[in-house]
C-alpha positions in Angstrom: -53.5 -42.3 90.0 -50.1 -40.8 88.7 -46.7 -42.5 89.8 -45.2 -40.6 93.0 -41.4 -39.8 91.9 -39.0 -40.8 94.4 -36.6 -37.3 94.1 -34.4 -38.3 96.5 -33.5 -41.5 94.3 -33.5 -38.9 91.2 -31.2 -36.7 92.9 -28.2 -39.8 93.4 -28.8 -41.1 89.6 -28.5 -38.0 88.1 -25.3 -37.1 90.4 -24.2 -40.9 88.5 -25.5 -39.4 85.3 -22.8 -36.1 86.0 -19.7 -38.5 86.6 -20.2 -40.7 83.5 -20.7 -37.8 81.2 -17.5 -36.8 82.3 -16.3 -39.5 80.3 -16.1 -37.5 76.5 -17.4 -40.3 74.5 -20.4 -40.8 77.0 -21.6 -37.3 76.7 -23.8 -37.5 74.1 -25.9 -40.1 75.7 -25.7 -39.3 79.0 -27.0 -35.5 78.4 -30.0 -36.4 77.7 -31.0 -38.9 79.9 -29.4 -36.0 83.0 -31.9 -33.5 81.5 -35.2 -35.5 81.9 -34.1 -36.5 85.3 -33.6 -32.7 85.9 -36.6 -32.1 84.3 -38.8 -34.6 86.9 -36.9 -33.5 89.9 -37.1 -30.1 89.7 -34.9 -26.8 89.9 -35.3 -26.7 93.5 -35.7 -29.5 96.5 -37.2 -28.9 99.6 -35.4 -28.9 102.9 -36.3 -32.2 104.0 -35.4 -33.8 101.0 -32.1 -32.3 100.5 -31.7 -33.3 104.0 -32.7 -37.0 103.3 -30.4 -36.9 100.4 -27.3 -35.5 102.1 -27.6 -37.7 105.2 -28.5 -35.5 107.6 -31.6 -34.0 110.2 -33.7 -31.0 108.6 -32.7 -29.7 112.2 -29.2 -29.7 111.1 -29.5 -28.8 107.8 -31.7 -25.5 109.1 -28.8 -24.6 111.5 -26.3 -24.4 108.4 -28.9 -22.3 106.2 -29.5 -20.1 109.1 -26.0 -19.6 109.6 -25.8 -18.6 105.4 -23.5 -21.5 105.0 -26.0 -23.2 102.7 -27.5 -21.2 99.5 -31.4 -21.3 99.1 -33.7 -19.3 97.1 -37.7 -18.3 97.7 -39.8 -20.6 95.7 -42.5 -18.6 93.4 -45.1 -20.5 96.1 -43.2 -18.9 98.8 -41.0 -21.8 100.2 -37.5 -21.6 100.9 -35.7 -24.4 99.1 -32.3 -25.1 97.8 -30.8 -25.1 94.2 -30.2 -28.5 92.4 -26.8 -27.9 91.6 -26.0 -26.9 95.0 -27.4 -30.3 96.2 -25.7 -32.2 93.6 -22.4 -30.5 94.6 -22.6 -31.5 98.1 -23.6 -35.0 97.6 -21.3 -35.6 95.2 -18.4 -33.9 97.7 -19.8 -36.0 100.5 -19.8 -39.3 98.4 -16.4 -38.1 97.6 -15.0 -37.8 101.3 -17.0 -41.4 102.2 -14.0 -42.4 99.8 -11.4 -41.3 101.6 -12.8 -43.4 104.9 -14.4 -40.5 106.5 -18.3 -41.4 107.9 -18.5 -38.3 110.5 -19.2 -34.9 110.1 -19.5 -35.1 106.6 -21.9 -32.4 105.5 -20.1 -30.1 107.5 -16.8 -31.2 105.5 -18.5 -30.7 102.2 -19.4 -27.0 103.4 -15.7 -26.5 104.2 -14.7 -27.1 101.3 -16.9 -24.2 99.0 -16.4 -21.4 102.2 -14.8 -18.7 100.9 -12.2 -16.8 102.3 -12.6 -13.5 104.1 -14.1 -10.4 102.5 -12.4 -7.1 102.2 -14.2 -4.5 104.6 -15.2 -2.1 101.6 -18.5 -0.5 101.4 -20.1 -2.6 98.2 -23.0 -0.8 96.5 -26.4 -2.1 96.9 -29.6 -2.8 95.1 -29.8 -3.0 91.3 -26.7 -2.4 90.6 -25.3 -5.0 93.1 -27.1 -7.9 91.2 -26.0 -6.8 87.3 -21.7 -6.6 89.4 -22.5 -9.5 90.7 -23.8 -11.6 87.6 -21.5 -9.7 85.4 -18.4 -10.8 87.7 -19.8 -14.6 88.0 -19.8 -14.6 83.8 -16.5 -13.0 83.9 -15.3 -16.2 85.9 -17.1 -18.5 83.3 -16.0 -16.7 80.4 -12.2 -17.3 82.5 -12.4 -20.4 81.9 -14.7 -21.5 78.8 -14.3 -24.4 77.2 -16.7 -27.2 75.5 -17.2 -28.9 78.9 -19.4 -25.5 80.0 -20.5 -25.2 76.7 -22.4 -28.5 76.7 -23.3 -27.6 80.0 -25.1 -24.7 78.8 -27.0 -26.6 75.5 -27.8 -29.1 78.0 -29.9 -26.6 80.0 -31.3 -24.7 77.2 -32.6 -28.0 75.4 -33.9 -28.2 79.3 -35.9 -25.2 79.5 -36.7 -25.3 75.1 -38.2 -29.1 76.3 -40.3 -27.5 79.0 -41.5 -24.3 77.3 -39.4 -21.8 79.5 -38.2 -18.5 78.7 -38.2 -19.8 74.8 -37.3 -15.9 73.6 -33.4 -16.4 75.6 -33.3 -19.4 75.7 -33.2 -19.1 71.2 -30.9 -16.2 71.6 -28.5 -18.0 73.9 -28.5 -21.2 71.5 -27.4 -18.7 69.1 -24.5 -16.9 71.0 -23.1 -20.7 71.8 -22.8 -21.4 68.3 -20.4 -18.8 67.9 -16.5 -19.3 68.6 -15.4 -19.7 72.4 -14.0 -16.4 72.0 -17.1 -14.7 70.7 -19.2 -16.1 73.3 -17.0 -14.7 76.3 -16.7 -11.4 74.8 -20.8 -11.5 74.2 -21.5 -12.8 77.7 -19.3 -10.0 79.5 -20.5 -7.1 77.3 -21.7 -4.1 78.3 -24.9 -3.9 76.6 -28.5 -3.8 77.4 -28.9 -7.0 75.3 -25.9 -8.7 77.1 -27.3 -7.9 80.8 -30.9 -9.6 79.4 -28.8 -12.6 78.6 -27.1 -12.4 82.2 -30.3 -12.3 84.0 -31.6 -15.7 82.1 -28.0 -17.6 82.1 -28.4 -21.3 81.2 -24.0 -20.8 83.1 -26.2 -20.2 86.3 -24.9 -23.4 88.4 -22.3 -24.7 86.5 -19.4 -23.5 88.7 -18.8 -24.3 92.4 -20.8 -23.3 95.2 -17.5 -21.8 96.5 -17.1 -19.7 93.8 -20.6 -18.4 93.5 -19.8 -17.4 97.2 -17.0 -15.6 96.4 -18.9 -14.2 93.8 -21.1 -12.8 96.4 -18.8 -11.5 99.3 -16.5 -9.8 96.8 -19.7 -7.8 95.5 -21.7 -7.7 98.4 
């Protein structure tokens, strides 16, 4: 009988994992021992165990997904479920605001903190076209603000998916655009090419900014 993994536990040592290999000289440890924990836990968690990790009642955590205040995305099995980095963001804001003293109302805080501001009233286009704006203008912030912090980020994930047998076609031509300058890889990951949209659309960047900004991301667009 195989071991039952205990995600919720996963999810709070890989968050630990993310702080220490903030700590440059750490990194090269740390990285992998984050990706096998990714690996075991998932790239989704269902609703009652993000819940049970953020400290709160599916009840409540439904209300805030129901109000879109809470990205999810549709499982290939047909469950609703939310992203790992999206968890991992919001525990780690809500360990954050324990700091500061605060033990009320703290998922709602965490929420606060990545809602955008106000669209403009503009008539966005739709469909297609939407998504390729959309995951062009969320490279276009990555590619703002590259450095070897995102870059390891990126390795990290395609060592990830290499490791688990996904996508191994983009994830070999990625590895081969981040091996390139920092300059050369924004320019590449903005382009408008066929071959540049194909490497949009399998992104090992997908996660690695805020929550807020993916948001904004979204409301600018549509």
């Amino acid at each position: 009988m195989g071991v039952r993994l205990d995600k919720e536990a996963l999810v709070r040592d890989v968050a630990r994992l993310r702080k220490a290999e903030r700590v440059k000289r750490a990194r090269p440890d740390v990285a992998p021992v984050r990706r096998d924990l990714e690996g075991a836990i998932g790239p989704t968690l269902s609703r009652a165990r993000t819940a049970r990790v953020l400290g709160v009642s599916q009840t409540a955590l439904d209300r805030w997904i129901n109000a879109g205040r809470l990205s999810t995305v549709m499982t290939p099995t047909g469950r609703v479920e939310v992203p790992l980095p999206v968890v991992l963001e919001l525990f780690e804001a809500i360990e954050a605001l324990k700091q500061t003293g605060r033990d009320r109302h703290l998922l709602a805080a965490a929420l606060d903190r990545s809602q955008p501001p106000p669209s403009s009233p503009s008539q966005p286009p739709r469909g297609h076209a939407t998504a390729e704006q959309r995951s062009l203008a969320y490279h276009r912030l990555v590619a703002d603000r590259l450095d070897d912090q995102l870059i390891s980020e990126a390795r990290h994930r395609i060592d990830g998916w290499l490791a688990q047998g996904r996508i191994p076609v983009y994830a070999r031509r990625w590895r081969r655009v981040l091996d390139r300058p920092l300059e050369e890889i924004a320019g590449l990951m903005t382009a408008d090419s066929q071959e540049a949209r194909d490497l949009r659309q399998n992104s090992p960047f997908a996660g690695v900014l805020g929550e807020r900004e993916r948001r904004e991301v979204i409301e600018a667009i549509g």
